[in-house]
FIDREN-643738 format. One record per residue (C-alpha): y, x, z. Coordinates in pm, whole numbers, plus 50000, padded with zeros to 5 digits. Layout:
BEGIN
YXZ/...
// end
This chain:
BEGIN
155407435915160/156417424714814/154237401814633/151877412514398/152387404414006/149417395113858/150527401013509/149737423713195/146377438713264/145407409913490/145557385713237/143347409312992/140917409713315/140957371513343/139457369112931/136257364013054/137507332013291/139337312413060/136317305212815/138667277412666/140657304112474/140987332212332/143177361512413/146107355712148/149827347912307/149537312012233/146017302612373/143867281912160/140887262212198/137177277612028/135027259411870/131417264811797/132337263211344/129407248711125/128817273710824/130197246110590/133507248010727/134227288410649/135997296710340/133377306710102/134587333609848/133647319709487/133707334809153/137137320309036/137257303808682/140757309908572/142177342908525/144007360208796/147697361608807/150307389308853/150467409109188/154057388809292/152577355509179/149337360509367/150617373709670/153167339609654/150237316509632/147997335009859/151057331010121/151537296810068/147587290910172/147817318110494/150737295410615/148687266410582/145947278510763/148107285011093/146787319011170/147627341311435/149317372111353/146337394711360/144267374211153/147057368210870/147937403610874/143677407110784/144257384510531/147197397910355/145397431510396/142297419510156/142197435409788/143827410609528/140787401809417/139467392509693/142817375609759/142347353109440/138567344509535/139867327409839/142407312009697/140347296809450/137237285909681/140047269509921/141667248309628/138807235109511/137487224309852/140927206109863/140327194209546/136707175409652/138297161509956/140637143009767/139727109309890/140587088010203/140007106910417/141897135210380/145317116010451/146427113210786/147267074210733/143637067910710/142777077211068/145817065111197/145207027211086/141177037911179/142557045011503/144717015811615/141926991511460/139597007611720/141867008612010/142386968611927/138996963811976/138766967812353/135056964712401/131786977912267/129436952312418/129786934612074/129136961611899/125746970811759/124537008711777/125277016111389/128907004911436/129237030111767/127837056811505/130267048011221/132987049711476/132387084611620/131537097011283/135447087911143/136537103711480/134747133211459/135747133111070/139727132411205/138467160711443/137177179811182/140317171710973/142907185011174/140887220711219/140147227510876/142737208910655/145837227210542/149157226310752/150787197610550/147867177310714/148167179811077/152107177111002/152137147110859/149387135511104/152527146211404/155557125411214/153177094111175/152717099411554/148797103011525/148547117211920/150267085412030/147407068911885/144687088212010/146867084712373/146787045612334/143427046812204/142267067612550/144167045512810/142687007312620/139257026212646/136727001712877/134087015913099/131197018812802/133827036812571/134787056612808/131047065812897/130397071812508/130927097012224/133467085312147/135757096012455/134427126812381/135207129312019/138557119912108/139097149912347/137877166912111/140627155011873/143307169212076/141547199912135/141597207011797/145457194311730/146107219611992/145107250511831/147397244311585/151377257611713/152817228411608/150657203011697/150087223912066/153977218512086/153857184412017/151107176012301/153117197112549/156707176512479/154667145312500/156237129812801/152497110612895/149457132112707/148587156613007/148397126713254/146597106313013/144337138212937/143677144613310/142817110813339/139277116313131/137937132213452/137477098713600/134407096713327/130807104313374/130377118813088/129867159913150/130697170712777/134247152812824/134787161213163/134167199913030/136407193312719/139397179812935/138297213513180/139047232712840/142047220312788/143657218213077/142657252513167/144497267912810/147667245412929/147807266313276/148727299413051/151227281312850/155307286212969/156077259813165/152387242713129/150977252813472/153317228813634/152357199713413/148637205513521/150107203013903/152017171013755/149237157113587/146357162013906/148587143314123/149077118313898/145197118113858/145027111814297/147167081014209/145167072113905/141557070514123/143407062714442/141877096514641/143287112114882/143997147114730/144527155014384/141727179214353/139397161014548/137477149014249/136697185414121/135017196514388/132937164314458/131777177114079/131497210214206/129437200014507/127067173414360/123257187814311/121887152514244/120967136413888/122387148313604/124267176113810/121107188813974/121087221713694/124297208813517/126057248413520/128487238713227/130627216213415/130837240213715/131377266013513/134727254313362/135827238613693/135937275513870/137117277513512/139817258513575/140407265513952/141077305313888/143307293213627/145587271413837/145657294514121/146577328613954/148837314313692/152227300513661/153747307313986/150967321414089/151227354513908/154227368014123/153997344714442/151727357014706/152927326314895/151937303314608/148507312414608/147987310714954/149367273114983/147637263814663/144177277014793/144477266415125/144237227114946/141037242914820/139717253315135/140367222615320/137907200815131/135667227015161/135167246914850/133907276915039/130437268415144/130517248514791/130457282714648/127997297514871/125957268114750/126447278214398/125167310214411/121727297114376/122157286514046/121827327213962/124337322813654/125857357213530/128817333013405/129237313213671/128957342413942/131497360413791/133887330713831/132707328314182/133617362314248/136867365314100/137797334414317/136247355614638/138127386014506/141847367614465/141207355414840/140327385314976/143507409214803/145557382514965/144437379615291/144667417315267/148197415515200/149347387815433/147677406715727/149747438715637/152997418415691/151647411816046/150527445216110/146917427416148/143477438615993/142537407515976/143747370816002/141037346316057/143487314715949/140407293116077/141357304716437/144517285216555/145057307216867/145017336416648/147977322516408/149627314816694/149517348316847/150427362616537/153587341416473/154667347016853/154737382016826/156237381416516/159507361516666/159637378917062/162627394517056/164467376416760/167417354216731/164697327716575/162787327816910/164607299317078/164127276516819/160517287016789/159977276917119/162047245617045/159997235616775/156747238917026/158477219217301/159367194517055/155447190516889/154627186117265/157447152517273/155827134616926/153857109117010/149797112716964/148357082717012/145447072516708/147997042916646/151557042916505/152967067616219/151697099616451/149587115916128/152727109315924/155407125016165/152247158916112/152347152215713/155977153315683/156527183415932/154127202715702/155437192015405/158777204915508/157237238315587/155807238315257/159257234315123/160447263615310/158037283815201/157667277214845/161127266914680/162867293214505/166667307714565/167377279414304/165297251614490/162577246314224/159427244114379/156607258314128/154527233614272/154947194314253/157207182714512/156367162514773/159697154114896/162647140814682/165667152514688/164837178814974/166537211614865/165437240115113/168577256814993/171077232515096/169737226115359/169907259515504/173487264515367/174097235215543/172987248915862/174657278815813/178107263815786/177367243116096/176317277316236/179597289116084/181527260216207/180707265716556/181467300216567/184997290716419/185067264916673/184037291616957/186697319216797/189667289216838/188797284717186/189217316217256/192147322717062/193437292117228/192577312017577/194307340317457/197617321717368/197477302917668/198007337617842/199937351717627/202287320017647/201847324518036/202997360318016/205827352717777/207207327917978/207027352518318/208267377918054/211477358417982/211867346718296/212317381718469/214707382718121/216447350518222/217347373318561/217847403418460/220137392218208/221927372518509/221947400318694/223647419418424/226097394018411/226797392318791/226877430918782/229427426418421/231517399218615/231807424618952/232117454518745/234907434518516/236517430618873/236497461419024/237937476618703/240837452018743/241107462219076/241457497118966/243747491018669/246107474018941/245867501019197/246147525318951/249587503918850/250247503019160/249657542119265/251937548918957/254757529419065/254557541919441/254437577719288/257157571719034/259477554119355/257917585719582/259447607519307/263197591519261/263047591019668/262777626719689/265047632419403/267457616219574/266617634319906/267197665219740/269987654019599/271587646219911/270507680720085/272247697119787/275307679519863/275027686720247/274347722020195/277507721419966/279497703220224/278907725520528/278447758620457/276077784220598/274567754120745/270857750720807/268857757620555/267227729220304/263377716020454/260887728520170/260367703119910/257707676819960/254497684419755/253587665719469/250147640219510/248417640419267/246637607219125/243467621119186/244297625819544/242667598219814/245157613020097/247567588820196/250887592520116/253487591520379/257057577220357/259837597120544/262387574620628/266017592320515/267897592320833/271687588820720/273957618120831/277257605720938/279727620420698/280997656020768/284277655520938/286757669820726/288167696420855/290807692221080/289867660921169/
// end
């Protein structure tokens, strides 16, 4: 089952969670204004310009004020009059804060003096006051005063300042107003784009942010809520929140990095006994890690992000909660309730399962045996088994970190991406799920090369075998043709001299009877009337196998002549 996306209309459904901002692209931090701080429209004193000279000047002051696109397309909306009224009323309200404090080098050098001072043990109560007041004046500042301001207060490296200024803090600073105020400082450089930029590139301001939750103080801990909330919807922010709540585990030496936030959420004692602010923005804060970032596409995100939740037993801290019978902070409750339950829903459709009661380990089990019966992955599930069975579990020795860095490396698995990014912050270095596995699949590969070789190897073995029988019975055959070339070669000189032979026995056969004839002739001449001549031997002919028989020409004595 693919993931669900929790994008689009799921972020317009998650407005009333994220209290910390407000629905624009770039999410911003609200404020509760004073009435002295909105632009009050005055009757203007000097006459009103042209159209194209107005509308120059009144753009000039919109870019100042750092609006969002809705509100400066309200603006440039407004009748020209109305226009010019503004314009006017904002000048001269830059024109009475001409003094000190309206440059950004004033705070700065207020700033470092305070951060030198280390300790306010020596300080009496009107000097604490005077303190937050400037503070809460630089606060102010960078809300209301025009863009120029909060620039310059960027390239004079004013959030360094405040950074320094938060780490040098000692316990009774830290537990004052002034921590606060100083929050509340970057809260309010943050709803400006620029200076929002600025405390995102910041290599150290999100750890050193996060780090304010170490305080007692509610107001800050809900400020630093606030703002690390907004950061979660940010591209690219949600992992610095990850980033910055481990680096918070280290900073308090806990165990787990969200450990602290739901000792907050669970604690019903002293000043927490009706506190519903603070609990409100850590569910705040919890729905926002949870179903953003990585969490808006990545059902297997959530799950693994949650589950951290669940272990240090958030869900019978929200049970707990209910009591407090807050409209706000049930609905945060519930949307919590109603992420868990869609997912469950979906990873028990991928088993075929109603339900999967991930409290139960025999029913996991179950459910991932019948999942691999009858794969190729079964064998080395039951390898891994018979292996857990061989680690050692005695109380003593590494056993619980031979467990921590098996599951770590099935957290791997599961959550690094085909690039091997893992949306959440690594636990292991240098451990790419991805090569790993190609890795394994050339070794696969390698073997099955190795396997194909041998029996290629088998196969040209016989082959070679039954080439070498092959030219073997060649080897004798072609001897054989030889033998049978060498008697045949024979035989046909045999014949050739027989044949020779035959002829010359014919050819002397022939002259002999010639010259038998030849002499009958002359008998017959000789004696008269005598006998007649024997018939004339026949003629053999070459193809003839009947042997040929040599009459012997018996001499006749010479006729007598006559009378003789």
């Amino acid at each position: 089952m693919a993931p669900r996306k929790r994008g689009g209309g799921s972020r317009g459904g998650l407005s009333f969670i994220f209290c910390c901002f407000n629905s624009s692209d770039h999410p911003e931090i609200t404020y509760r204004l004073r009435e002295d701080f909105a632009l009050q429209a005055m009757e203007p004193s000097l006459p009103m310009p042209g159209y194209d000279e107005l509308d120059g000047m009144f753009s000039e002051l919109v870019d100042e004020l750092d609006l969002s696109e809705k509100h400066r397309e309200a603006m440039f909306a407004l009748p020209a009059e109305k226009k010019w009224q503004i314009y006017c009323s904002k000048k001269k309200e830059q024109e009475e804060n001409k003094s000190a404090t309206s440059w950004p080098e004033y705070y700065i050098d207020q700033l470092n003096s305070m951060a030198a001072r280390t300790t306010l043990l020596a300080l009496e109560k009107e000097d604490e006051e005077e303190r937050n007041k400037t503070i809460e004046s630089l606060k102010t500042a960078l809300r209301t005063q025009p863009m120029r301001f909060v620039t310059r207060f960027i390239d004079l490296d004013g959030l360094t300042c405040i950074l320094n200024f938060l780490k040098s803090m000692d316990y009774e600073t830290t537990e004052s107003q002034i921590h606060t105020s100083l929050i509340g400082c970057i809260k309010a450089l943050m709803n400006n784009s620029q200076g929002r930029a600025h405390v995102l590139s910041h290599t150290e301001s999100i750890n050193i942010i996060a780090q304010s939750l170490a305080t007692e103080n509610i107001k800050t801990k809900v400020a630093v809520l606030e703002i690390m909330g907004a950061v979660c919807l940010v591209p690219g922010g949600h992992k610095k929140i990850l980033e910055a709540m481990l680096h918070y585990q280290r900073f308090t030496c806990e165990r787990t990095r969200f450990q602290t936030l739901i000792n907050d959420l669970d604690r019903s004692t002293g000043r927490y006994r009706d506190e519903v602010n603070l609990k409100t923005a850590i569910m705040s804060f919890i729905n926002a890690v949870l179903s953003q970032g990585a969490g808006e596409t990545s059902l297997e995100f959530r799950i693994h992000l949650r589950y951290e939740f669940l272990m240090l037993g958030i869900q019978p801290v929200i049970d707990k909660l209910r009591s407090h019978e807050n409209s706000t902070l049930d609905r945060h409750l519930d949307y919590f309730e109603m992420l868990r339950n869609e997912d469950e829903l979906a990873l028990s459709k991928r088993y075929e399962s109603v339900h999967i009661d991930t409290k139960s380990a025999t029913q996991v089990f179950d459910l991932i045996r019948k999942k691999m019966n009858h794969t190729d992955a079964h064998p080395h599930f039951m390898s891994v088994l018979h292996h857990c069975l061989l680690m050692p579990h005695k109380r003593s020795g590494n056993t619980v970190q031979y467990w921590l860095l098996l599951d770590r490396i099935v957290q791997q698995m599961v959550l690094q991406n085909d690039k091997g990014h893992d949306p959440d912050v690594a636990p292991l270095e240098n451990f790419n799920v991805k090569n790993v596995v190609r890795m394994l699949v050339n070794e696969n590969e390698v073997k099955q090369w190795k396997e194909q070789a041998e029996k290629m190897r088998k196969e040209h073995h016989e082959l070679q075998q039954k080439f070498d029988k092959k030219e073997r019975e060649c080897d004798a055959k072609t001897q054989e043709k030889e033998d049978m070339m060498q008697t045949l070669n024979k035989m046909k000189e045999k014949l050739e001299k027989e044949s020779s032979e035959h002829k010359n026995v014919k050819q002397h056969v022939s002259e002999l009877t010639a010259r038998l004839h030849e002499l009958s002739l002359r008998q017959a001449a000789v004696v008269p009337g005598g006998p007649p001549l024997p018939p004339r031997p026949p003629r053999w002919s070459h193809a003839s196998s009947a042997p040929i028989s040599f009459c012997r020409a018996v001499p006749t004595s010479p006729a007598s002549p006559p009378g003789a």
